[in-house]
matplotlib code that plots the C-alpha trace (Angstrom):
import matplotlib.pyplot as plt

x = [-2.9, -3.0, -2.1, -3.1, -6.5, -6.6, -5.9, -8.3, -10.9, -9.5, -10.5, -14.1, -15.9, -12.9, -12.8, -10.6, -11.2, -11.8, -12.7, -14.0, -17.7, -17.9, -16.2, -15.7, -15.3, -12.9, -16.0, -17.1, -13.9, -14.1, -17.8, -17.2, -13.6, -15.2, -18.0, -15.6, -13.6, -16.3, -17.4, -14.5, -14.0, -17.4, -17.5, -14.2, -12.8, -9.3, -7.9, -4.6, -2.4, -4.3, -3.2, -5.6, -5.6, -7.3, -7.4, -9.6, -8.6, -7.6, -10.5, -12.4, -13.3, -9.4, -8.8, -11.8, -10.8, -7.0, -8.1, -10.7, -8.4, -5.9, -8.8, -10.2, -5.9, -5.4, -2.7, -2.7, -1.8, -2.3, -2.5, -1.3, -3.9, -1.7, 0.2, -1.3, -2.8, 0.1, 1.9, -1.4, -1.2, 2.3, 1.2, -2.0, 0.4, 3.1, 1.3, -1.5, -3.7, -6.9, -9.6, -9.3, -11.7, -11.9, -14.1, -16.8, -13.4, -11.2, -14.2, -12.8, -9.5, -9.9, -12.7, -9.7, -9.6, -13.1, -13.3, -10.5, -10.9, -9.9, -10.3, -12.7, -13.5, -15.6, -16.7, -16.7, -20.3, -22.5, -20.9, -23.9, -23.8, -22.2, -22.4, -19.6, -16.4, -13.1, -9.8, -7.0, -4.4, -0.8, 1.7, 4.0, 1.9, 2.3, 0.0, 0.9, 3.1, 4.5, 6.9, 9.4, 10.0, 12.2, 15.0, 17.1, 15.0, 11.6, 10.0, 9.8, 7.2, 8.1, 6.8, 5.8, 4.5, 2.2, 5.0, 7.1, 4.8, 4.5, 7.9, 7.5, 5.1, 6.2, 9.9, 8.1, 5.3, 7.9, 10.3, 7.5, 5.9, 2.3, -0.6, -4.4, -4.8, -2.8, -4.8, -3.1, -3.8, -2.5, -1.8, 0.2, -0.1, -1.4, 0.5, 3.4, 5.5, 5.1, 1.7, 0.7, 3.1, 4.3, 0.6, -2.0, -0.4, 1.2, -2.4, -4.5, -2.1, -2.0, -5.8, -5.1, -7.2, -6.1, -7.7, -7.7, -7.8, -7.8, -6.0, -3.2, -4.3, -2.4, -5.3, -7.3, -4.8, -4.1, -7.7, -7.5, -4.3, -5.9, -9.1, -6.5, -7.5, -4.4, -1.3, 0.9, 2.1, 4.6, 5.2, 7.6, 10.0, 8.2, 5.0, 7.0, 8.0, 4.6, 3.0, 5.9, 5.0, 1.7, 2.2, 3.6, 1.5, -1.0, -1.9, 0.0, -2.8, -3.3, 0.2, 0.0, -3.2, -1.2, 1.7, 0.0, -1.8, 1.6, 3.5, 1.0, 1.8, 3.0, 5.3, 6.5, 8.1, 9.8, 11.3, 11.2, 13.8, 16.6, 15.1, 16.9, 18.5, 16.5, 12.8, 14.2, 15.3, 12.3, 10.0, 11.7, 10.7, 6.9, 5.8, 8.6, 9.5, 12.3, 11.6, 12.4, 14.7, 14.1, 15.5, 13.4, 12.5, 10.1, 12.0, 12.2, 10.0, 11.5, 15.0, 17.1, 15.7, 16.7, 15.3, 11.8, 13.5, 16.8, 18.7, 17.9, 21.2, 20.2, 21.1, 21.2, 18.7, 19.6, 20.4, 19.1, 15.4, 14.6, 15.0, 17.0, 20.7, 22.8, 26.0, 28.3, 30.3, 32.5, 32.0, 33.5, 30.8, 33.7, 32.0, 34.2, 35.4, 33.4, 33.8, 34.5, 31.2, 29.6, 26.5, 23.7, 23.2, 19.8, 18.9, 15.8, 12.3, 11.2, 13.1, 11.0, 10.3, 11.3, 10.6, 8.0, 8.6, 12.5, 14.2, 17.7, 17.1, 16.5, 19.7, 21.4, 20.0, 21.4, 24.8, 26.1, 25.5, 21.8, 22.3, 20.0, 21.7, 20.0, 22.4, 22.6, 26.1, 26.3, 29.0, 28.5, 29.8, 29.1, 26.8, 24.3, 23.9, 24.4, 22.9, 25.5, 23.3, 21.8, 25.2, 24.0, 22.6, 23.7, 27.5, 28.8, 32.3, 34.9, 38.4, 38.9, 36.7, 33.3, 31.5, 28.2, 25.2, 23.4, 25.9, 26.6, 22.7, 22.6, 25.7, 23.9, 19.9, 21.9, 22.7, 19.9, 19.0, 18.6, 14.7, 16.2, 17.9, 19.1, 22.8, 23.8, 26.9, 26.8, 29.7, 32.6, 35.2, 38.4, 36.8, 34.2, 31.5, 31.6, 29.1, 25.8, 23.1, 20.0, 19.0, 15.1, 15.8, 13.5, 15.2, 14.4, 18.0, 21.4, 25.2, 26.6, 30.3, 29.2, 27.5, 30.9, 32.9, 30.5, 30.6, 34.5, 34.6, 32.5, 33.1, 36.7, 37.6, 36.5, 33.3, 32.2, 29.5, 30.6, 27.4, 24.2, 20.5, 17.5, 14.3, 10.8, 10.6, 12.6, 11.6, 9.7, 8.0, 4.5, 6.2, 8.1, 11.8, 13.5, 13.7, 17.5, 17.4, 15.4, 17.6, 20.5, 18.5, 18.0, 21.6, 22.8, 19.9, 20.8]
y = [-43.8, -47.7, -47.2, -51.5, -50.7, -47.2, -49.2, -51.4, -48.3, -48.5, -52.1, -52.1, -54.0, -56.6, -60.3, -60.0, -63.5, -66.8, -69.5, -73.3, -72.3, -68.3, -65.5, -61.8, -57.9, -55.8, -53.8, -56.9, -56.7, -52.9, -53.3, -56.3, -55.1, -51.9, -53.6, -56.2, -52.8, -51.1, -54.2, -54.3, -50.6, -50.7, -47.1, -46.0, -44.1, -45.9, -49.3, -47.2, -50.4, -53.2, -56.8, -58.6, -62.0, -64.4, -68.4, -68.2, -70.7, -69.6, -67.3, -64.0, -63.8, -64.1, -61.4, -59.2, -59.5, -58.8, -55.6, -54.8, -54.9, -52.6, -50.4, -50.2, -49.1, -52.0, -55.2, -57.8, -61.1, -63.7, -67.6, -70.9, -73.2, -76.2, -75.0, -76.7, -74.6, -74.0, -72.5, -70.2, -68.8, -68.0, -65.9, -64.7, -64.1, -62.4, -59.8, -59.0, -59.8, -58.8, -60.2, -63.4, -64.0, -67.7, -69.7, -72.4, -75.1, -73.9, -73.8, -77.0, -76.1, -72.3, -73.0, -73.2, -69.5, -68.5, -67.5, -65.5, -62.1, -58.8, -61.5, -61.1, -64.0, -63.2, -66.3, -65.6, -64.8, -62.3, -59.1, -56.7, -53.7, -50.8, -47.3, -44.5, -43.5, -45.5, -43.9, -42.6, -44.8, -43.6, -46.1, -45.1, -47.3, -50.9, -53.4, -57.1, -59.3, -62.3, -64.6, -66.5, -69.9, -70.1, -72.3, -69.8, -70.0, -68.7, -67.4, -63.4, -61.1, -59.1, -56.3, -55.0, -51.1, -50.7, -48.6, -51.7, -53.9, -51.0, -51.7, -55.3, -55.4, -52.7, -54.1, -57.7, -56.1, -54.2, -56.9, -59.7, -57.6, -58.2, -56.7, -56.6, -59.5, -61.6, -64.5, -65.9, -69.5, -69.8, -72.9, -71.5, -71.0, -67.1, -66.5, -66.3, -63.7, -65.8, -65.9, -62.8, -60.6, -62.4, -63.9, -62.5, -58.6, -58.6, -59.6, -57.3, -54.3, -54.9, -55.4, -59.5, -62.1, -64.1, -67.7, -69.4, -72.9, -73.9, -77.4, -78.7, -81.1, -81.6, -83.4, -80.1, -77.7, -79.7, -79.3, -75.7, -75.2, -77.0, -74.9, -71.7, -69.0, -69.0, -67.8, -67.3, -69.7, -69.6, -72.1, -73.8, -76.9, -79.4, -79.0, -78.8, -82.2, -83.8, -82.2, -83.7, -87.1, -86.8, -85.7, -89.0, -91.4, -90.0, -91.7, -90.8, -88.7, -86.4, -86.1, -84.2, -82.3, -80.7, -80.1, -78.1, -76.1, -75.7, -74.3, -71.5, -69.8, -66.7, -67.2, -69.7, -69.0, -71.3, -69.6, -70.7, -72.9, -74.2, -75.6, -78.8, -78.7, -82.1, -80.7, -77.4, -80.0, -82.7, -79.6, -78.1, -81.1, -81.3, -77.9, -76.2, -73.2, -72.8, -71.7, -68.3, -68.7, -65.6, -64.8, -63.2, -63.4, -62.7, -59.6, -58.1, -59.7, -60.8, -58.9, -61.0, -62.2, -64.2, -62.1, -62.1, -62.1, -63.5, -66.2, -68.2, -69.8, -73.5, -73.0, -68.9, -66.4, -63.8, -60.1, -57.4, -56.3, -52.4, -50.4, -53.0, -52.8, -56.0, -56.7, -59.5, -59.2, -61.2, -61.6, -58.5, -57.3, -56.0, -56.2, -59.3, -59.1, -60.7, -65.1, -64.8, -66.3, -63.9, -63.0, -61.3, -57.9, -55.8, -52.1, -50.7, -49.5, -53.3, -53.8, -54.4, -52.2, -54.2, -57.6, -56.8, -56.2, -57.4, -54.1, -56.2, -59.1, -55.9, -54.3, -57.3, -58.3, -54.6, -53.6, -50.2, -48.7, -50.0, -53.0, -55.8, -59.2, -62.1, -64.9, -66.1, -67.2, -66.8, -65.7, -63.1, -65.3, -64.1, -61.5, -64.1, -64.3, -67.8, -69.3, -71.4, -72.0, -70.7, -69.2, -71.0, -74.1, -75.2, -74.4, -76.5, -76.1, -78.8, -79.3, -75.7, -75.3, -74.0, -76.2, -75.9, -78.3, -77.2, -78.0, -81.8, -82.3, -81.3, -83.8, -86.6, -85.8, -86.7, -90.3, -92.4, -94.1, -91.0, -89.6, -86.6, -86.0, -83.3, -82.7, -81.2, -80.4, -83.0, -81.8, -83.6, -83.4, -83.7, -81.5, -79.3, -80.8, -83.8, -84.1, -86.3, -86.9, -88.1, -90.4, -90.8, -93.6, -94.4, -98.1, -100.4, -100.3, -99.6, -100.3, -98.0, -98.3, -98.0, -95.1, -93.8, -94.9, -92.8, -89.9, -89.9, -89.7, -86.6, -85.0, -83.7, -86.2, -82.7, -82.7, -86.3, -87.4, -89.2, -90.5, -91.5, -92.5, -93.4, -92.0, -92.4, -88.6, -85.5, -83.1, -80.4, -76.9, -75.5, -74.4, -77.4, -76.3, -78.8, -78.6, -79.1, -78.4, -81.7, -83.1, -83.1, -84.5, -87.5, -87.7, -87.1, -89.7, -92.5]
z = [-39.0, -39.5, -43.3, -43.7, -42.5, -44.4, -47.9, -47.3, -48.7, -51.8, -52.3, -51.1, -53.6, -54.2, -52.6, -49.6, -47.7, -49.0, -46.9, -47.6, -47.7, -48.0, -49.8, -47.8, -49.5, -47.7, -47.5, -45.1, -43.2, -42.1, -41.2, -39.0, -37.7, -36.6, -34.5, -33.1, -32.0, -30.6, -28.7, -26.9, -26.4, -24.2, -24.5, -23.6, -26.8, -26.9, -25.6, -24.9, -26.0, -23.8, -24.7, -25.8, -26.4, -29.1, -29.9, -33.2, -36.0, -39.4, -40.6, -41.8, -38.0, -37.2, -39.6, -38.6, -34.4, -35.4, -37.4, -34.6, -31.8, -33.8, -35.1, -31.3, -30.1, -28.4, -29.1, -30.5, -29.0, -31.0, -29.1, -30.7, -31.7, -31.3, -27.7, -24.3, -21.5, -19.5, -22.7, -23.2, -19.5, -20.3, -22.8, -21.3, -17.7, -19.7, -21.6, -18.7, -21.1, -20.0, -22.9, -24.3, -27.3, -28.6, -30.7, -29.7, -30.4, -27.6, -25.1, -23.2, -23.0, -21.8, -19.4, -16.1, -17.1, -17.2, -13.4, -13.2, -12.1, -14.2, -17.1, -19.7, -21.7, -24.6, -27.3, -30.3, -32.7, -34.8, -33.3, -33.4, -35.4, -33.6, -33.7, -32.6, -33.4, -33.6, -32.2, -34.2, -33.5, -34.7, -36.6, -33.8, -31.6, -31.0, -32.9, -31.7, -29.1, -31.6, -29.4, -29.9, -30.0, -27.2, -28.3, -26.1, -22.6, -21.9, -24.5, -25.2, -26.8, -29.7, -29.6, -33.5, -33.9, -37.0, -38.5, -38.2, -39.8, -42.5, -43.3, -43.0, -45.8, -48.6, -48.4, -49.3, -51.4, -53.7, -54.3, -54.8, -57.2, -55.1, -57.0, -56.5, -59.1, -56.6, -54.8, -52.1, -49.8, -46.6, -44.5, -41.9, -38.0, -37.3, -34.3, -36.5, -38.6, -41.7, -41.9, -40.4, -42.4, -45.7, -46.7, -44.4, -44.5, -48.1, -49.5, -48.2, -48.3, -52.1, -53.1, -53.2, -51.8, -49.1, -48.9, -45.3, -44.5, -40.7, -41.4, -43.4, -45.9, -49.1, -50.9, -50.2, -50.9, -54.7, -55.4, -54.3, -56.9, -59.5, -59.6, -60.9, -58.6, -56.4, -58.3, -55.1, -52.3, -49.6, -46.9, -44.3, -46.2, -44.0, -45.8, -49.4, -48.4, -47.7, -50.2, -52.8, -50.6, -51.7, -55.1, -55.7, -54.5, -56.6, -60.1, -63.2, -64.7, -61.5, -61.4, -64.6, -64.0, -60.7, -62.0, -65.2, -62.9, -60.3, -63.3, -64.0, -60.5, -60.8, -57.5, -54.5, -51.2, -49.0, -45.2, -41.7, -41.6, -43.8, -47.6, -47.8, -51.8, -52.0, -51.6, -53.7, -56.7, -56.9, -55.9, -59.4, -60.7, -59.7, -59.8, -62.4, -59.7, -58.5, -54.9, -53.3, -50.4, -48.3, -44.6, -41.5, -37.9, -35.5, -34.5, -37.8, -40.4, -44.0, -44.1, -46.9, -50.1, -53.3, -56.5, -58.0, -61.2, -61.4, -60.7, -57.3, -56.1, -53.7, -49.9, -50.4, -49.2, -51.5, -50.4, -48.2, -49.2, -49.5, -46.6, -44.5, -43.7, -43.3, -42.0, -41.1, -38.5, -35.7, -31.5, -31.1, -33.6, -35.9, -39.7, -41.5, -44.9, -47.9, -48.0, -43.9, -41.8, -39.3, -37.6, -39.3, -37.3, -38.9, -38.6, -40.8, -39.9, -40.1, -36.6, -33.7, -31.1, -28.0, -25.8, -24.1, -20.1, -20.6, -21.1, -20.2, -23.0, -25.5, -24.2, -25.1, -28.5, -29.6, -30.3, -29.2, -32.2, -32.7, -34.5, -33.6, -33.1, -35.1, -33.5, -37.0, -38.4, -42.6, -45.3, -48.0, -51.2, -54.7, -53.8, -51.9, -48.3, -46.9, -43.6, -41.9, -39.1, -35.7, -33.2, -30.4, -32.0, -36.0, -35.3, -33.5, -31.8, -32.2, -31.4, -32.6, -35.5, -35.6, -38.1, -39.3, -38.5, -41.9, -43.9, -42.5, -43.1, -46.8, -47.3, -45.6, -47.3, -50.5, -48.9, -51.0, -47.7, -45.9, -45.7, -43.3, -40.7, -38.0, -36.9, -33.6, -31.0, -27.9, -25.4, -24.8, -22.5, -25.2, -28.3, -26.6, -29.2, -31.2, -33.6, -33.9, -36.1, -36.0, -39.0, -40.6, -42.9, -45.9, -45.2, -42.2, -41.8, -42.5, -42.3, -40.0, -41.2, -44.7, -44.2, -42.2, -45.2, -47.7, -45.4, -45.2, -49.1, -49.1, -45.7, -43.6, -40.7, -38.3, -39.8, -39.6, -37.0, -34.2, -33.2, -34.3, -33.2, -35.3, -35.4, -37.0, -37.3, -35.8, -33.1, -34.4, -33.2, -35.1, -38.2, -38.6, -37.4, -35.9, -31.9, -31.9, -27.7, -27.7, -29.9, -28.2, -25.2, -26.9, -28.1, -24.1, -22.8, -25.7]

ax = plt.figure().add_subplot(projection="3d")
ax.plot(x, y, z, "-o")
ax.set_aspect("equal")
plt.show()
């Protein structure tokens, strides 16, 4: 049984959904979840694990069409609002999705797909009220095709069973102490792990209330903190930072009034890419939380996190969460010893099941003994977990060291002409990789050799960036990780 859906029973009366204009019972959910699954079960009495696939925006309908689908035994594939066609036929193409539901939004841009045979396109309304009887569906099953972002090559679908997502949630629901007096809002993408799982999931698993809003906007999201029903908040460092943007261009007063209301959160979350120790401190400073550092991926959820309680160390992601191995280990995927960097290599129930239709690319992302690959470099120091950087991307390779891109970046963010920046490996003929960063300045300019000279004072000669470009603003994907691929295509074409 879908033990997310099951809960749900014991909640019926509570607020599950909030939106901008309406408010939603998990009571609500079920009734509408079961129609929408009985809608597309047109009789039949089980999907038997058909893809379908949805473009709805951040909603109680999103919620009630991902429930249906599962409720109905079908899969989940959930589209990116923000992705062009061509990206969405991937998707649609790779899964052999057969049912694509939308809203009235995406009309325009779906409509090439509408006369495609074997394809049912279904817009999105009042589902009816139905009557009949739901499937059992097992937690063995699979619920949902998340993919990835395909730094790598072509992106693959992770295939998540509901037992999966099971463990997902409880490892993240005991450790962040979730309750049903929690009250969640969410401003991030639903085609992704983070929102799906670690708001979305963790809320309505624990009796919480979830409150969606389809569009980023920090002057809305201040005014939803500052009326003190939301005592939760996670979100991607990118958003930290324009939110702290817009924090201080407000007037002194309303600085106050936010930061009052900030303090009385019960928790914050930062994840999906590295936390730059600048937006941890001056968010520290703002809001009076430190924020929790944790560690996942598409393939596996949340797997490392920094304590509910206890002390949060800047740059570290903490330790294993319950029910999740970890290990460190080398190419040869030998385990290292403690203070020596390796890759982080997973095994636990929260490990997904497989990419779907690649049975080589699964192979591969396995070691012999069943542990699955992250292609994540970090060092176990003081009991914390620390992310060097991505194998194939943040550590770059030069004249015989292996040096990480992460750790360049923090040294030059503290730089007080530096707004941002990224740092990546460009190949070279005499070291392999020299290294080059890109620079956001909060200056119109700046002196390049005394910004060499401070960087030799703080940085090894091996370490230093060889070259450097200047941008308005980096390369970034939907959840706001830099696209280091198309970085270093504007290092090669500068």
């Amino acid at each position: 049984m879908i033990t997310l859906i099951e809960r749900a029973s014991n909640f019926k009366e509570r607020l599950a959904i909030k939106t901008k204009d309406s408010s939603y019972t998990y009571n609500q959910l079920l009734e509408a979840s079961k129609n929408i699954g009985l809608t597309l079960l047109k009789g039949d009495k089980d999907l038997n694990g058909a893809r379908i696939a949805f473009l709805i925006p951040s909603s109680f309908e999103y919620v009630c069409i991902q429930w249906g689908i599962w409720r109905a035994g079908g899969i989940a594939v959930p589209l990116c609002e923000k992705h062009p066609l061509p990206s969405l036929e991937y998707v649609i193409e790779d899964t052999l999705a057969n049912v694509i539901l939308y809203t009235e939004a995406f009309e325009e841009l779906l409509s090439p797909l509408f006369n495609r045979p074997n394809l049912r396109i279904i817009p999105v309304g009042d589902f009816p009220k139905q009557e009949g009887n739901l499937p059992l569906v097992l937690s063995s099953r699979s619920a949902i095709i998340l993919y990835t972002s395909g730094t790598t090559g072509a992106p693959k679908g992770v295939v998540t069973t509901h037992a999966n997502i099971e463990a997902q949630i409880t490892a993240l629901t005991t450790s962040w102490k979730w309750s049903r007096k929690d009250h969640i809002l969410n401003v991030l993408p639903m085609h992704h792990v983070h929102g799906i799982i670690n708001v979305l999931s963790c809320a309505l698993w624990s009796g919480g209330c979830c409150h969606l809003i389809p569009k980023f906007d920090p002057a809305t999201i201040f005014d939803i903190f500052c009326k003190r029903e939301v005592n939760l908040f996670m979100a991607v460092p990118t958003i930290y930072f324009k939110l702290i943007a817009y924090w201080k261009s407000c007037a002194p007063e309303m600085q106050k009034n936010i930061s009052k209301h900030l303090e009385n959160f019960r928790l914050m979350v930062s994840g999906s890419a590295a936390l730059p120790i600048t937006v941890l401190e001056e968010w520290k400073q703002i809001s009076g939380h430190i924020l929790l550092e944790r560690y996942g991926m598409t393939e596996m959820g949340m797997a490392i996190s920094n304590p509910y309680r206890g002390k949060r160390r800047p740059g570290h992601i903490g330790q294993a969460l319950p029910g999740v191995s970890i290990r460190l280990a080398d190419e040869k995927n030998q385990v290292v010893t403690e203070g020596n960097p390796g890759e982080i290599q997973i095994q636990g129930a929260n490990v997904f099941e497989a990419y779907w239709e690649k049975p080589e690319a699964t192979s591969a992302a396995f070691t012999a003994d069943g542990w699955f690959k992250s292609g994540d470099i970090a060092v176990f120091d003081k009991n914390s977990y620390k992310i060097l950087g991505r194998n194939s991307i943040d550590i770059i390779k030069s004249g015989g060291y292996k040096i990480s891109a992460l750790e360049i970046e923090e040294i030059l963010r503290t730089h007080p002409q530096i707004k941002d920046c990224g740092v990546v490996g460009i190949p070279d003929e005499e070291w392999g990789e020299i290294i080059g960063a890109s620079l956001i300045l909060k200056t119109d300019s700046i002196d390049l050799e005394d910004l060499k000279n401070w960087i030799r004072e703080r940085i090894p000669t091996y370490k230093s960036p060889k070259k450097f470009i200047f941008q308005k603003d980096l390369p970034r994907n939907v959840m706001g990780k830099v696209t280091k691929n198309e970085l270093k295509t504007l290092f090669k074409n500068s």
